[in-house]
PDB file with one MODEL, atoms N, CA, C and O in Angstrom:
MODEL        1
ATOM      1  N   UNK A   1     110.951 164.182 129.715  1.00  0.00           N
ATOM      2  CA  UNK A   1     110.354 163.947 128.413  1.00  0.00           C
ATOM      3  C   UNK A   1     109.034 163.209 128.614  1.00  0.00           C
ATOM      4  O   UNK A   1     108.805 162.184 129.255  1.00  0.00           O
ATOM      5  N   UNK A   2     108.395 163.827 128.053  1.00  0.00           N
ATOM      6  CA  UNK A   2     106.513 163.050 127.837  1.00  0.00           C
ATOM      7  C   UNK A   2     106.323 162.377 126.890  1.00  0.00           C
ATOM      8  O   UNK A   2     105.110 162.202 126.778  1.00  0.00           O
ATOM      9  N   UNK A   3     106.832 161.923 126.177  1.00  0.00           N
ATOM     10  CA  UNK A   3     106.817 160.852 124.575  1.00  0.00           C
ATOM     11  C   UNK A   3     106.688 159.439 125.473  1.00  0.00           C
ATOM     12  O   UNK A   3     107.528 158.938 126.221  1.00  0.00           O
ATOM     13  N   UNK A   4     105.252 158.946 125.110  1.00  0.00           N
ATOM     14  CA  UNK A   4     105.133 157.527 125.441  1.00  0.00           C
ATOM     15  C   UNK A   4     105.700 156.471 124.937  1.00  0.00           C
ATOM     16  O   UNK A   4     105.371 155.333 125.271  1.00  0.00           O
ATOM     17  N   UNK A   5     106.586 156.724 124.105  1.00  0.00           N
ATOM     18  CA  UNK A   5     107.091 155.888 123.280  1.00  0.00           C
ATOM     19  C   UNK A   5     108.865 156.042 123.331  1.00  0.00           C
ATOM     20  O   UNK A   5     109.750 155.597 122.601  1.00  0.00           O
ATOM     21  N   UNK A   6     108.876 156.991 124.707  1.00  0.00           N
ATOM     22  CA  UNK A   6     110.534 156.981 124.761  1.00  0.00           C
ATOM     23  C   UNK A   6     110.925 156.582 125.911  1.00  0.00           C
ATOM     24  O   UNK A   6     110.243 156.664 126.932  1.00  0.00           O
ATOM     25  N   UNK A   7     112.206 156.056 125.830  1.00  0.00           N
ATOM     26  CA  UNK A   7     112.592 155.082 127.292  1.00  0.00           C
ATOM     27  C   UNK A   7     114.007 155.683 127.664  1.00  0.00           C
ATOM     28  O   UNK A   7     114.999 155.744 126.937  1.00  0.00           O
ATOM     29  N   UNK A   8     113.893 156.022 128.698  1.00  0.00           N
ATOM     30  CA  UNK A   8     114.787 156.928 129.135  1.00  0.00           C
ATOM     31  C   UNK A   8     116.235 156.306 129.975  1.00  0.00           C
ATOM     32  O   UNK A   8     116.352 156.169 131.193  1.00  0.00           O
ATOM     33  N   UNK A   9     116.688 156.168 129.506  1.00  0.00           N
ATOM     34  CA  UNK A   9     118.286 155.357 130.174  1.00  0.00           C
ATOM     35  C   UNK A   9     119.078 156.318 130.656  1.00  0.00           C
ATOM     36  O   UNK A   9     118.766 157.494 130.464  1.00  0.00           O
ATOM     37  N   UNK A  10     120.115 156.017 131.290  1.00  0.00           N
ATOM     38  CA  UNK A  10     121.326 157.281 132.037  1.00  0.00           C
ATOM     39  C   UNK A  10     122.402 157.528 130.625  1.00  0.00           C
ATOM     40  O   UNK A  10     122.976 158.607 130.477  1.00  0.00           O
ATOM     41  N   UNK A  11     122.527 156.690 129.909  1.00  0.00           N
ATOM     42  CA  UNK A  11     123.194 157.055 128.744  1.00  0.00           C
ATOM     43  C   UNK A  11     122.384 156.938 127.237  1.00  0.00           C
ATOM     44  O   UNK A  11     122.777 156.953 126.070  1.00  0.00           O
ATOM     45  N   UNK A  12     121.189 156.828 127.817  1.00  0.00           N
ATOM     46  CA  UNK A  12     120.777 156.790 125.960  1.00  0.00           C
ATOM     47  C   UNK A  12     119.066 156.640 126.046  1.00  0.00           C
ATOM     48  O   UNK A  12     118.508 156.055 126.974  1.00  0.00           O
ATOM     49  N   UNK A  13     118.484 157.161 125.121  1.00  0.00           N
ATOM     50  CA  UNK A  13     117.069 157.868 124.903  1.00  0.00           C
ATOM     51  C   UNK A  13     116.958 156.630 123.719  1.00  0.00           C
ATOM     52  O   UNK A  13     117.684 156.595 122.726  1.00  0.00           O
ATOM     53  N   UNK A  14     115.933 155.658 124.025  1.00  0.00           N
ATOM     54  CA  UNK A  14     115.503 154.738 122.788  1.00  0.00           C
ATOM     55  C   UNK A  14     113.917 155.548 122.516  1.00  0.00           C
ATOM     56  O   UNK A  14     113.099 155.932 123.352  1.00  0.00           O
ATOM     57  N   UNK A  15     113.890 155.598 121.468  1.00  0.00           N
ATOM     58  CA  UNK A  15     112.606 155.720 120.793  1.00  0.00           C
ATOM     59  C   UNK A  15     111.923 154.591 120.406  1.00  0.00           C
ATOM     60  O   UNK A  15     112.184 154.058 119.328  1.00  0.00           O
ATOM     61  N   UNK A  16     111.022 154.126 121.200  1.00  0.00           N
ATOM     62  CA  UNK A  16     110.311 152.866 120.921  1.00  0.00           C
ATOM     63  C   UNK A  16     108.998 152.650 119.445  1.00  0.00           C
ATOM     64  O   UNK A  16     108.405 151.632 119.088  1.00  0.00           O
ATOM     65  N   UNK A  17     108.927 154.292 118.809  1.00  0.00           N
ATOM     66  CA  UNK A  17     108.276 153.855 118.206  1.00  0.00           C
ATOM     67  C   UNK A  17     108.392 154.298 116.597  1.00  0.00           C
ATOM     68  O   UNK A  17     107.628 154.809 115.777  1.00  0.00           O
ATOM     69  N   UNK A  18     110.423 153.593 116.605  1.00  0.00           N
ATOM     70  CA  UNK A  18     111.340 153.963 115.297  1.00  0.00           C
ATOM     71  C   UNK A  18     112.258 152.677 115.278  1.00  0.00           C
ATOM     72  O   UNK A  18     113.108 152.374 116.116  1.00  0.00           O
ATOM     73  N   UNK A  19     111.899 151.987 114.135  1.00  0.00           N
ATOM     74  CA  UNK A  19     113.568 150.734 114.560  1.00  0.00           C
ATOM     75  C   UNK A  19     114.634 151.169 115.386  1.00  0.00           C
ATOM     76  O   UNK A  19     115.018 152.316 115.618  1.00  0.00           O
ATOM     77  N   UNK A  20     115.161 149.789 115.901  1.00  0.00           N
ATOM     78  CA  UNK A  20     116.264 149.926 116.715  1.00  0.00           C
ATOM     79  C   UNK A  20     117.542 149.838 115.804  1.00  0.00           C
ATOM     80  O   UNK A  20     117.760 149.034 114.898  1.00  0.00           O
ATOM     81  N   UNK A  21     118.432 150.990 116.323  1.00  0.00           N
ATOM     82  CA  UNK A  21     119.595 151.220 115.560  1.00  0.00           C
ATOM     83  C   UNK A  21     120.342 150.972 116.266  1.00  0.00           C
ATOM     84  O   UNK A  21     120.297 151.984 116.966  1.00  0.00           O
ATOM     85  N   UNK A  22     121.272 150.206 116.803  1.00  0.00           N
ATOM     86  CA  UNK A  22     122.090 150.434 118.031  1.00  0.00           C
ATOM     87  C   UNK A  22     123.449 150.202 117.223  1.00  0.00           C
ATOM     88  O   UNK A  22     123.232 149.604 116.170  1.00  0.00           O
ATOM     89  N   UNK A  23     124.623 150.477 117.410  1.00  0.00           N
ATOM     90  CA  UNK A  23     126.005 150.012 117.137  1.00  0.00           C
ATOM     91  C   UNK A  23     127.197 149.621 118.699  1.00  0.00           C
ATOM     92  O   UNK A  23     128.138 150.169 119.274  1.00  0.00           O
ATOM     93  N   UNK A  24     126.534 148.582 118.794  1.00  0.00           N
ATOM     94  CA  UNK A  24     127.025 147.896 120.093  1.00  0.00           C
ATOM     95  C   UNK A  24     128.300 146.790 119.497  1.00  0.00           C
ATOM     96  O   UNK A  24     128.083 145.701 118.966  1.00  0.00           O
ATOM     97  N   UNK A  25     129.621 147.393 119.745  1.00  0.00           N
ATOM     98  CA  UNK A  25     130.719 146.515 119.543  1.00  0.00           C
ATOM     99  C   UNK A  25     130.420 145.373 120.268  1.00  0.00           C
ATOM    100  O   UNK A  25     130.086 145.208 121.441  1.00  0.00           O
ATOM    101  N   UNK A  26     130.667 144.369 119.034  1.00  0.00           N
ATOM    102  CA  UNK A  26     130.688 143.019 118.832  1.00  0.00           C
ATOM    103  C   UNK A  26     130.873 141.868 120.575  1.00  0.00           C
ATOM    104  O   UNK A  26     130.087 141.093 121.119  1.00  0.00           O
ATOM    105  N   UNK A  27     132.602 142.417 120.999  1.00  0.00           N
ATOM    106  CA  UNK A  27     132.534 142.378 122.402  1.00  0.00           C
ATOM    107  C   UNK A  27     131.625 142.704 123.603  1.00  0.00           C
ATOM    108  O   UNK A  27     131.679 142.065 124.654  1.00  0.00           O
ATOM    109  N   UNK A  28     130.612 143.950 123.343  1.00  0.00           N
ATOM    110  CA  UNK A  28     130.052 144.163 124.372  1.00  0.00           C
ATOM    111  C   UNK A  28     128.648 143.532 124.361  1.00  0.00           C
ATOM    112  O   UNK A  28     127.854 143.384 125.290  1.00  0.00           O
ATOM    113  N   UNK A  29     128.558 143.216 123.129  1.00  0.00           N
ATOM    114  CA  UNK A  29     127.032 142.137 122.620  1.00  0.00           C
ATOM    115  C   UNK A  29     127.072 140.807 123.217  1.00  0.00           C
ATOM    116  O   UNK A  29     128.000 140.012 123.066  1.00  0.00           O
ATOM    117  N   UNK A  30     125.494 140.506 124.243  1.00  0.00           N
ATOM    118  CA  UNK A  30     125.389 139.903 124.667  1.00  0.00           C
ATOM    119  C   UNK A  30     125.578 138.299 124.038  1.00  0.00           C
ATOM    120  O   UNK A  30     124.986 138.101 122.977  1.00  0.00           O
ATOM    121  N   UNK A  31     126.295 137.241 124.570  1.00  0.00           N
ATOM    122  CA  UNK A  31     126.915 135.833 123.734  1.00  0.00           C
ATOM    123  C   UNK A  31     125.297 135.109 124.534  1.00  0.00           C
ATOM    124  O   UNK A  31     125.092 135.386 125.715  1.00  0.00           O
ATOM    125  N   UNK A  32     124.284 134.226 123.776  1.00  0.00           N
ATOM    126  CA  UNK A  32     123.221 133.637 124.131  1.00  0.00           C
ATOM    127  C   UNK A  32     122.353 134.690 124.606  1.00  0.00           C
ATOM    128  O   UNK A  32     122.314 135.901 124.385  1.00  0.00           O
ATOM    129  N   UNK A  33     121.405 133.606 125.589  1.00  0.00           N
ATOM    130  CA  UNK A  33     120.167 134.372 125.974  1.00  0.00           C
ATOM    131  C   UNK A  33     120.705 135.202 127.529  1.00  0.00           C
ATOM    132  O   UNK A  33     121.262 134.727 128.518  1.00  0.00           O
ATOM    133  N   UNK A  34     120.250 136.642 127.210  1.00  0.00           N
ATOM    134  CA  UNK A  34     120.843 138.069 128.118  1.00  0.00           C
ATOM    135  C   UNK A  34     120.310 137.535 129.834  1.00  0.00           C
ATOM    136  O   UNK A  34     120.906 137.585 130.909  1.00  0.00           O
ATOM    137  N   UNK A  35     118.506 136.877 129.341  1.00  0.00           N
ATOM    138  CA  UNK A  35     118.527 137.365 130.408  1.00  0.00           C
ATOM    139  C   UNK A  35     117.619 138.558 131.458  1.00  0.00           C
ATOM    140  O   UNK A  35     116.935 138.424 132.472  1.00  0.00           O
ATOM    141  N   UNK A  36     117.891 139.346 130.896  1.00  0.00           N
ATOM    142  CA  UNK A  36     117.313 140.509 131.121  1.00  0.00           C
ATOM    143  C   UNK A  36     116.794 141.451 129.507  1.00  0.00           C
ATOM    144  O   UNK A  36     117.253 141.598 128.374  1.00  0.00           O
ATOM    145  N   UNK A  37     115.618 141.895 130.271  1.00  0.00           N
ATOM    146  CA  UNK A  37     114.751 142.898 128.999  1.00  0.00           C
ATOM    147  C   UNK A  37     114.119 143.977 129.611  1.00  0.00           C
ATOM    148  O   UNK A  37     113.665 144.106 130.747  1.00  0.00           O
ATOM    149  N   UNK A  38     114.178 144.821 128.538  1.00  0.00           N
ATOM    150  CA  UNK A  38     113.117 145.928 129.072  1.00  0.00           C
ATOM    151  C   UNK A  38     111.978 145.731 128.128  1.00  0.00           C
ATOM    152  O   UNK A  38     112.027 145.131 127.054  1.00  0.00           O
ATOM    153  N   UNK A  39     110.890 146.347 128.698  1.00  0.00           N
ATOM    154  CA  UNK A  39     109.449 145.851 128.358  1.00  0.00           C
ATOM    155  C   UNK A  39     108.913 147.514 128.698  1.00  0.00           C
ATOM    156  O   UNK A  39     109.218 148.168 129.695  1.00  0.00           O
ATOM    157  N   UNK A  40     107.991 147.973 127.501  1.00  0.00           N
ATOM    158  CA  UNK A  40     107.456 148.964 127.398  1.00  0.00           C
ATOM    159  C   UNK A  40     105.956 148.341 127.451  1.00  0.00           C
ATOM    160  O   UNK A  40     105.602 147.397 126.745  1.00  0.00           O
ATOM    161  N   UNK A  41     104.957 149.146 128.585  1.00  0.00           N
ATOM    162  CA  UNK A  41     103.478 149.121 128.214  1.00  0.00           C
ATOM    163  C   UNK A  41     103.196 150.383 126.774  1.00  0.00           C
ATOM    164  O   UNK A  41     104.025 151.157 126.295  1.00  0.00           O
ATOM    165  N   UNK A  42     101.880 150.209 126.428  1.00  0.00           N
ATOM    166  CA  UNK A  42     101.688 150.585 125.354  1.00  0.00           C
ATOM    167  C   UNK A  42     100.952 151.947 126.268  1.00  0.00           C
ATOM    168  O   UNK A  42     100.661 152.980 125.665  1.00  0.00           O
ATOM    169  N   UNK A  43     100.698 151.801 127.777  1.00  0.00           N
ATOM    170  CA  UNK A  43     100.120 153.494 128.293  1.00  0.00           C
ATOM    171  C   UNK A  43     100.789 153.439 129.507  1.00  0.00           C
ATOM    172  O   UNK A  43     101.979 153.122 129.501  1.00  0.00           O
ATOM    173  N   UNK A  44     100.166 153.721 130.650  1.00  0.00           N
ATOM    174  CA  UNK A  44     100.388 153.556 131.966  1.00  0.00           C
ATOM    175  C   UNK A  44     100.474 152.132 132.619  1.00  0.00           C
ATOM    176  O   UNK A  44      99.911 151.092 132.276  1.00  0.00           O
ATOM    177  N   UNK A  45     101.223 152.344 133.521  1.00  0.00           N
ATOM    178  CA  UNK A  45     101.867 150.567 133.910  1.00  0.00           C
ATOM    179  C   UNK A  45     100.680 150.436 134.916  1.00  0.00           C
ATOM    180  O   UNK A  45     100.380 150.980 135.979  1.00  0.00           O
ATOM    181  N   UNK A  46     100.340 149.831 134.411  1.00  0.00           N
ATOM    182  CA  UNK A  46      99.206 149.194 135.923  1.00  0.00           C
ATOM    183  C   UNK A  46      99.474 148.014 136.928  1.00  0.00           C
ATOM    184  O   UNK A  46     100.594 147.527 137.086  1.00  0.00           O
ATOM    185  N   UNK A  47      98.379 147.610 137.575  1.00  0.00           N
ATOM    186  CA  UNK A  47      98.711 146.136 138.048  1.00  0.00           C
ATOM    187  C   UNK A  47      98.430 144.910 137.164  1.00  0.00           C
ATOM    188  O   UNK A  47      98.962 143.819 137.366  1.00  0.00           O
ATOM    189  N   UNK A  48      97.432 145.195 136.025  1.00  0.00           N
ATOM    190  CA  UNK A  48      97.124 144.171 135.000  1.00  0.00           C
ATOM    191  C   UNK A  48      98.593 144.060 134.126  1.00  0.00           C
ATOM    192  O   UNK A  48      99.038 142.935 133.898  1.00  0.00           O
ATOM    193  N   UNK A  49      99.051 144.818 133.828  1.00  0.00           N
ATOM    194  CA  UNK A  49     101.040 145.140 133.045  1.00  0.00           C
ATOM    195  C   UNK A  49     101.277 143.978 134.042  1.00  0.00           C
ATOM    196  O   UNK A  49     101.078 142.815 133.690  1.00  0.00           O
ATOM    197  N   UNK A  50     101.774 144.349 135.498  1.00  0.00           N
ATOM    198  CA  UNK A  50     102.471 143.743 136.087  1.00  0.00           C
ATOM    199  C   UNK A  50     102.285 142.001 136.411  1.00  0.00           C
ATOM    200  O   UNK A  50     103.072 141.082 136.639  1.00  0.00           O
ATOM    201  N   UNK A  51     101.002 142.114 136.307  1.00  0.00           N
ATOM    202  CA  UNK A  51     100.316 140.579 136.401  1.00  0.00           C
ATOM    203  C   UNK A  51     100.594 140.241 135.030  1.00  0.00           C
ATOM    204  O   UNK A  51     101.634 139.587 135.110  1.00  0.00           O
ATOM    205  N   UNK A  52     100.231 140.315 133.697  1.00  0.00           N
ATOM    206  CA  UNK A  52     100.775 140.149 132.742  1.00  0.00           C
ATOM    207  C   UNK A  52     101.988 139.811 132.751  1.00  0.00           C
ATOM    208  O   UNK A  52     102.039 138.592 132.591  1.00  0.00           O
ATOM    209  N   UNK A  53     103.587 140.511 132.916  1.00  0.00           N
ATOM    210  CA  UNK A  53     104.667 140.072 133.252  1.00  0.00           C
ATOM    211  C   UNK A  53     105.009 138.278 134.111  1.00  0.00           C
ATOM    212  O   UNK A  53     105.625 137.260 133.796  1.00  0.00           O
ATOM    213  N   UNK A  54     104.180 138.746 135.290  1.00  0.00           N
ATOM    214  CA  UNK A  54     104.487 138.039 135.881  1.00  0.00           C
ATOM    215  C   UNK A  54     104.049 136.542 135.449  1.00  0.00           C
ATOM    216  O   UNK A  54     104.667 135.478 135.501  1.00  0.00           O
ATOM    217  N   UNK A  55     102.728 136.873 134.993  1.00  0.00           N
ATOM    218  CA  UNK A  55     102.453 135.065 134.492  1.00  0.00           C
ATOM    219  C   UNK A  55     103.135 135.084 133.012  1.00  0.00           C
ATOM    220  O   UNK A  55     102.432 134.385 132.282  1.00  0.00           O
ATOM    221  N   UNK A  56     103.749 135.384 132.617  1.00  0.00           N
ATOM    222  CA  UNK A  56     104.752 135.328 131.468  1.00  0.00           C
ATOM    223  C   UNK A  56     106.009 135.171 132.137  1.00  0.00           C
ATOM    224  O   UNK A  56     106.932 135.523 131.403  1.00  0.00           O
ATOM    225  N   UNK A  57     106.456 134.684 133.503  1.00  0.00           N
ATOM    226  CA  UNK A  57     107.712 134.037 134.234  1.00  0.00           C
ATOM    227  C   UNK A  57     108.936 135.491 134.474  1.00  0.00           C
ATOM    228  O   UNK A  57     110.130 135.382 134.751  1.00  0.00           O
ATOM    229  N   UNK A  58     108.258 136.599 134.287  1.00  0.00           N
ATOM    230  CA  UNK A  58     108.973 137.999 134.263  1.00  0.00           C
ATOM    231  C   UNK A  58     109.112 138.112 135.786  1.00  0.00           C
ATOM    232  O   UNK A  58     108.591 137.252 136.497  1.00  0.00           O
ATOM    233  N   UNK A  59     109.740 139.059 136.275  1.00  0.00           N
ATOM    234  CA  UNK A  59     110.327 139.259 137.535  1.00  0.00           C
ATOM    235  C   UNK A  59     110.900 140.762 137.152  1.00  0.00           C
ATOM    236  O   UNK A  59     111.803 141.146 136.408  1.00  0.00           O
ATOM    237  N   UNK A  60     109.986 141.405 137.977  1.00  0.00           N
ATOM    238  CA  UNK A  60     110.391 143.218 137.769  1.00  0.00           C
ATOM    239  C   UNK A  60     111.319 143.254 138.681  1.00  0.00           C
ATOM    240  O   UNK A  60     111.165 142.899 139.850  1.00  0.00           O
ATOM    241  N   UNK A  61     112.779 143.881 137.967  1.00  0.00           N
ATOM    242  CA  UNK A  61     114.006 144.488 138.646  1.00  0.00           C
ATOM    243  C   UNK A  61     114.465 145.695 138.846  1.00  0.00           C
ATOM    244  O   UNK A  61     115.463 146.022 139.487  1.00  0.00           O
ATOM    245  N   UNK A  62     113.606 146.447 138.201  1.00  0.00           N
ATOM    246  CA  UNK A  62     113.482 148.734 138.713  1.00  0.00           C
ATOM    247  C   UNK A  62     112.510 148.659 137.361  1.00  0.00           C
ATOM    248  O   UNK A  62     112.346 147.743 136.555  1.00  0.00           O
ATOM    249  N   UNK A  63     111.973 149.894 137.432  1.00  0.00           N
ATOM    250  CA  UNK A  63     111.584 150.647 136.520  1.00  0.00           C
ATOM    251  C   UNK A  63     112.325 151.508 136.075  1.00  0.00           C
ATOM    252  O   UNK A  63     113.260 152.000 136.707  1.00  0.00           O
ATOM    253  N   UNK A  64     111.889 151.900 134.529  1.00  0.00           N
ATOM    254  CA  UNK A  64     112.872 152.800 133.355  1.00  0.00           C
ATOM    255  C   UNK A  64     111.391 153.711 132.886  1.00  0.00           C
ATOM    256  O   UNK A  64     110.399 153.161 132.407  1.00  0.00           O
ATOM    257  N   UNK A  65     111.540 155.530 133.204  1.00  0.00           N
ATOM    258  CA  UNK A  65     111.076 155.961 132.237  1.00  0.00           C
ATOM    259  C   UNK A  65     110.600 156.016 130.961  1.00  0.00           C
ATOM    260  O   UNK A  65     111.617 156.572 130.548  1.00  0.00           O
ATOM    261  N   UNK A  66     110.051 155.936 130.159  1.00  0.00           N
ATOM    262  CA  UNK A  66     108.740 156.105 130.779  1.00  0.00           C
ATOM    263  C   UNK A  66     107.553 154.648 130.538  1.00  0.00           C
ATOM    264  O   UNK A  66     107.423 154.104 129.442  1.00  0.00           O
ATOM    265  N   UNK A  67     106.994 154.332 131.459  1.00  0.00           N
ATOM    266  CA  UNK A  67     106.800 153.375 131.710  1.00  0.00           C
ATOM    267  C   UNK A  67     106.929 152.106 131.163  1.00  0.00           C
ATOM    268  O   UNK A  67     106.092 151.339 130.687  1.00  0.00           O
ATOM    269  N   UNK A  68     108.493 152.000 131.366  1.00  0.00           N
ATOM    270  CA  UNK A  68     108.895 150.282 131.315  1.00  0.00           C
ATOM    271  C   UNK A  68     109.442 149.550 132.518  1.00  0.00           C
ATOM    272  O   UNK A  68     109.502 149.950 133.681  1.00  0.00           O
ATOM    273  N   UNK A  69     109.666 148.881 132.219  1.00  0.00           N
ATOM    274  CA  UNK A  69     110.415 148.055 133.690  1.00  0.00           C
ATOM    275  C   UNK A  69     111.787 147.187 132.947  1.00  0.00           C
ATOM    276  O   UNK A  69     111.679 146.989 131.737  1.00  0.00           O
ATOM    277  N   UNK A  70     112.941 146.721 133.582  1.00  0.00           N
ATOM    278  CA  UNK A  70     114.180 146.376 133.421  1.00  0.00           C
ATOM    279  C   UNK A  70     113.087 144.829 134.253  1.00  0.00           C
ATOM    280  O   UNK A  70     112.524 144.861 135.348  1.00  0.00           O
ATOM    281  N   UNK A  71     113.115 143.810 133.380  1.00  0.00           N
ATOM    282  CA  UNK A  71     112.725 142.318 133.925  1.00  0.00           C
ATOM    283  C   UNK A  71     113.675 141.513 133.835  1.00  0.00           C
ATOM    284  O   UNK A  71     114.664 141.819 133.169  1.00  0.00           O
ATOM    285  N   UNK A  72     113.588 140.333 134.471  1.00  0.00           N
ATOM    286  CA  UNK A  72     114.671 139.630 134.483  1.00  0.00           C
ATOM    287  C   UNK A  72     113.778 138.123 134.215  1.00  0.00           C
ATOM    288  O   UNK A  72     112.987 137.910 135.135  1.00  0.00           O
ATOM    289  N   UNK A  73     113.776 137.354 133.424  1.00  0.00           N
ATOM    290  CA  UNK A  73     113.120 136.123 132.821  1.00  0.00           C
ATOM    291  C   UNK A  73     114.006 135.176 132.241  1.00  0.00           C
ATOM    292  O   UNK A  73     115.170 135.333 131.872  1.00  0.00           O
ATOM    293  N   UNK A  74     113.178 134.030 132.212  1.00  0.00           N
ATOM    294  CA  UNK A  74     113.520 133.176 132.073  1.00  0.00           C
ATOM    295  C   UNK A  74     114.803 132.732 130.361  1.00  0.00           C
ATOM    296  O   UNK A  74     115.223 133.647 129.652  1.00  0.00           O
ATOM    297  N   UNK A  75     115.127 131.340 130.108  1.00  0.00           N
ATOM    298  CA  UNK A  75     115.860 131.570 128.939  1.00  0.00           C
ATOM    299  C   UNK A  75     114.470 131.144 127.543  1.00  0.00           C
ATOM    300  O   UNK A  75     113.577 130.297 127.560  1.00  0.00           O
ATOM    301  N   UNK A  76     114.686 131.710 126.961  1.00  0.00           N
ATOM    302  CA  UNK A  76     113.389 131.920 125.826  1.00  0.00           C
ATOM    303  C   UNK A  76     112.329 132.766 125.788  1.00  0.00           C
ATOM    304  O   UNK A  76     111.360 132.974 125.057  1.00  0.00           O
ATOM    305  N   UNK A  77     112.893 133.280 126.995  1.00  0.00           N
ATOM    306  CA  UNK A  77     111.560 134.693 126.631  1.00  0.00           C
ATOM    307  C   UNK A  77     111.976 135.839 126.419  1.00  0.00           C
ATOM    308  O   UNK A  77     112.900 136.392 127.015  1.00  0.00           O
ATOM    309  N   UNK A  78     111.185 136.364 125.372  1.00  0.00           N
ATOM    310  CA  UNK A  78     109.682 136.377 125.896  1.00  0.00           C
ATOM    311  C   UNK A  78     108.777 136.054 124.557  1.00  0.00           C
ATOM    312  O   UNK A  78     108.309 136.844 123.737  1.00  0.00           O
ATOM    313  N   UNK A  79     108.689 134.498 124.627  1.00  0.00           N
ATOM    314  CA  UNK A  79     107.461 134.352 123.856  1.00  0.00           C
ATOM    315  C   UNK A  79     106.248 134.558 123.261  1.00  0.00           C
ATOM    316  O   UNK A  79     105.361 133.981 123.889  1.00  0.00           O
ATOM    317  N   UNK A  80     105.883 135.105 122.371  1.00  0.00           N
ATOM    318  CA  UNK A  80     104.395 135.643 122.273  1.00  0.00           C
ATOM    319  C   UNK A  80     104.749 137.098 122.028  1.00  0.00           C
ATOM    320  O   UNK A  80     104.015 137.722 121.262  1.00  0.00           O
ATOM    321  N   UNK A  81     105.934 137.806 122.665  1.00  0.00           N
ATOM    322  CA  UNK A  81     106.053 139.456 123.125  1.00  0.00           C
ATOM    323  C   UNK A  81     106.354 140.097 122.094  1.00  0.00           C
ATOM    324  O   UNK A  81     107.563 140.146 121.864  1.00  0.00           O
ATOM    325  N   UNK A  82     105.488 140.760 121.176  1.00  0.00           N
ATOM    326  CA  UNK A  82     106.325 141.588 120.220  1.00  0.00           C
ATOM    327  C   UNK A  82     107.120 142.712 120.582  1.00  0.00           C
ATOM    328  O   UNK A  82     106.679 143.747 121.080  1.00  0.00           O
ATOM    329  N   UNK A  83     108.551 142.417 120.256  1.00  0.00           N
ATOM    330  CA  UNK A  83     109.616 143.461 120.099  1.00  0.00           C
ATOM    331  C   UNK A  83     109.327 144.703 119.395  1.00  0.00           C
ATOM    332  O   UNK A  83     108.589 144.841 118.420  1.00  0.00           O
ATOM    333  N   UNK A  84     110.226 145.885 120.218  1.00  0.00           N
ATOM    334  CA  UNK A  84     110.423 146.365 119.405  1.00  0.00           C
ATOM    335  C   UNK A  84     110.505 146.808 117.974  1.00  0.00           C
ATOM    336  O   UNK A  84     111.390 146.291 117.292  1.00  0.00           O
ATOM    337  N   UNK A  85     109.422 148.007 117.223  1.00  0.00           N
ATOM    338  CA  UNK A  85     110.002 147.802 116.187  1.00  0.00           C
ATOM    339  C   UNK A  85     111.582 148.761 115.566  1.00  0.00           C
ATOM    340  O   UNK A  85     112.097 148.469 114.487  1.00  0.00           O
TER     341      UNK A  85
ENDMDL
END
């Protein structure tokens, strides 16, 4: 898939640029801060993306189609980062 705005998982296709709908039983919902995020650039991931991340206390753990990365950060972030809409 070529949609810059879709993130490609082994079980599930998010459309990054449609609210998030998810129906994640209660149990499997993360209790506090996860931890881990995925982070979509708005084009191609560069080294400025990655420097970005990184001085924002991010720590790239794989990449996810199409260009996001699975980060692993600190507890309170990601400050400043607009989510998803």
């Amino acid at each position: 898939m070529g949609d810059r705005h879709a993130i490609l998982l082994e079980n599930a296709l998010i459309d990054a640029s449609r609210p998030l709908n998810f129906s994640i039983p209660t149990h499997l919902q993360s209790q506090g801060d996860p931890g881990a995020y995925i982070v979509q650039a708005r084009g191609s991931i560069d080294a400025a993306f990655r420097a970005m991340l990184a001085a924002a206390g991010a720590e790239i753990v794989s990449y996810i189609p199409n260009n996001a990365y699975l980060v692993r950060a600190p507890a309170g972030w990601p400050l400043g980062w607009r989510p998803i809409r």
